[in-house]
FIVEXMI-432910 format. One line per 3 residues: number of its first residue (from 1); their letters; for each residue x, y, z negated of C-alpha. Coordinates in nm, 2 decimals, always signed. Layout:
N
NUM = A = X Y Z  ... $
//
This chain:
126
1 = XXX = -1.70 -1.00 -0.65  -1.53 -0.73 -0.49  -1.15 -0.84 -0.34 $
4 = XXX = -0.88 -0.63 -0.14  -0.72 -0.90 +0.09  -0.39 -0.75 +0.27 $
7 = XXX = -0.24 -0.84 +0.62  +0.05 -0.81 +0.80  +0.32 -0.90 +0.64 $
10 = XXX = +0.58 -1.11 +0.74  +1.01 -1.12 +0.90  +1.12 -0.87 +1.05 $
13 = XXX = +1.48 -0.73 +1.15  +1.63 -0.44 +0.99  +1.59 -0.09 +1.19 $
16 = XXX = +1.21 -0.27 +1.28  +0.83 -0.23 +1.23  +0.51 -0.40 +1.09 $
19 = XXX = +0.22 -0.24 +0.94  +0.03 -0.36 +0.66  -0.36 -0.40 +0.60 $
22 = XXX = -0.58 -0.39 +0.37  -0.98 -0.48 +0.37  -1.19 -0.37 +0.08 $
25 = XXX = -1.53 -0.63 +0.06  -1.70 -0.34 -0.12  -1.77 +0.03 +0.00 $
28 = XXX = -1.70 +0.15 -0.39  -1.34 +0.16 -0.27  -1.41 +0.48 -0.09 $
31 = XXX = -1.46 +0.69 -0.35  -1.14 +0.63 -0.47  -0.72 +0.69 -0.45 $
34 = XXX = -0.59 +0.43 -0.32  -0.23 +0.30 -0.29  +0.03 +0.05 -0.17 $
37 = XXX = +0.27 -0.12 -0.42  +0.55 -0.32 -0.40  +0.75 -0.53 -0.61 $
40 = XXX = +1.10 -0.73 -0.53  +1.22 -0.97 -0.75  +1.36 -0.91 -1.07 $
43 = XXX = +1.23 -0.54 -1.05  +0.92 -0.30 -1.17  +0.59 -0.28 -0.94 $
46 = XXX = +0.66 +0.04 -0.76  +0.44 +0.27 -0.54  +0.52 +0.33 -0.18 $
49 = XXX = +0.18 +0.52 -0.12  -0.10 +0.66 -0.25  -0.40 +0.84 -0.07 $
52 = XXX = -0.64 +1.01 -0.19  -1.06 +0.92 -0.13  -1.09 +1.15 +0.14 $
55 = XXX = -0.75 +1.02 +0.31  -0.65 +1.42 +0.34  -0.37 +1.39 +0.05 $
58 = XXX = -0.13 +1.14 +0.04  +0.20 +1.10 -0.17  +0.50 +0.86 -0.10 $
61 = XXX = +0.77 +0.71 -0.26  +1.12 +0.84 -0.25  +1.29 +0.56 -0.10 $
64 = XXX = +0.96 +0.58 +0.19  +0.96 +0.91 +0.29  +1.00 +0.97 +0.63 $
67 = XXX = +0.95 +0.61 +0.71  +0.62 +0.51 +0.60  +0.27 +0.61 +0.67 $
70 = XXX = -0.05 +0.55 +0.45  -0.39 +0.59 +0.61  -0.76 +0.48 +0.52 $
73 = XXX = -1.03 +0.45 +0.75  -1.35 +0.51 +0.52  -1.62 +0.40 +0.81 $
76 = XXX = -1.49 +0.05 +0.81  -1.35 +0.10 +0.42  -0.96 -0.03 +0.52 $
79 = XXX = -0.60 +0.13 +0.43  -0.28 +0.07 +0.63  +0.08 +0.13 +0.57 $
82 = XXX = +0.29 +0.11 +0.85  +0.63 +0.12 +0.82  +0.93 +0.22 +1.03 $
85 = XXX = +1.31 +0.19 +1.03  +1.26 -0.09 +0.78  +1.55 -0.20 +0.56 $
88 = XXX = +1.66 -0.51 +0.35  +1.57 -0.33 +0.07  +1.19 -0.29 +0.21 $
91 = XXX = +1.19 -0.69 +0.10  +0.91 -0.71 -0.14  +0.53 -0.83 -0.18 $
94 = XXX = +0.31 -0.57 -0.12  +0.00 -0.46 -0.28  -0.33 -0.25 -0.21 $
97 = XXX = -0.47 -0.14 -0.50  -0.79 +0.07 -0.60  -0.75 +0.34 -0.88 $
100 = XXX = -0.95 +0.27 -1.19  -1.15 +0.60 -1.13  -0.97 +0.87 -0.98 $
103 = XXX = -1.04 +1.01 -0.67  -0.71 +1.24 -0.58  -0.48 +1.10 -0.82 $
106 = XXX = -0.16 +1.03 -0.65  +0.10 +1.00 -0.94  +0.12 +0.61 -0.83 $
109 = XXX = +0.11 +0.47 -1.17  -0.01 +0.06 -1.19  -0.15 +0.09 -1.49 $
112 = XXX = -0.39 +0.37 -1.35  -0.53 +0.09 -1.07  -0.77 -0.16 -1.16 $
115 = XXX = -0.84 -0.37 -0.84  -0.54 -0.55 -0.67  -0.56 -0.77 -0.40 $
118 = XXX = -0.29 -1.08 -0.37  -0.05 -0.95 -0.15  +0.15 -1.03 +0.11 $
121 = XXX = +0.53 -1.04 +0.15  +0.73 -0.81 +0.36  +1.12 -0.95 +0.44 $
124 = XXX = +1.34 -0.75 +0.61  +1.67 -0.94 +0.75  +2.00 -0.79 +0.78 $
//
């Protein structure tokens, strides 16, 4: 079965960093956008990311521009999100998804993504 298990998340201070993993078991992932979501209680899934197959377009989330960075390493078929200048309102568990079957879609909707993997929460403290 093919899985995207995520990494990295944990407590971090406001103003700080972490960065985020995510491990595809399957190299089908590589032909593929990919993205990170996030979702905070009581409120929609969201997209902070999305990259396209060949990692050369990306797109970002207003509330993440300027702060967070989406990459994919095809050889060893991973994605990463690190993020910067992190905020209470980062606080979320966040998700690496594969596209259904799109290869530079970046319009970051969920119900465009087909593999998840079981995230990993992300908690900012003020």
């Amino acid at each position: 079965q093919v899985q995207l298990v995520e990494s990295g998340g944990g407590l971090v201070q406001s103003g700080g960093s972490l960065r985020l993993s995510c491990a595809a078991s399957a190299r089908t992932f590589s032909s593929y956008t990919m993205a990170w979501f996030r979702q905070a209680p009581v409120k929609e899934r969201e997209c902070a990311a999305a990259i396209s197959w060949t990692g050369g377009r990306s797109s970002y989330g207003d509330s993440v521009k300027g702060r967070f960075t989406i990459s994919r390493d095809k050889l060893w078929n991973t994605m990463t999100l690190q993020m910067n200048s992190l905020k209470p309102a980062d606080t979320a568990v966040y998700y690496c998804a594969a596209h259904l079957n799109a290869y530079n879609d970046l319009s970051g909707l969920p119900a465009d993504f087909g593999t998840w993997g079981q995230g990993t929460q992300v908690t900012v403290s003020s």
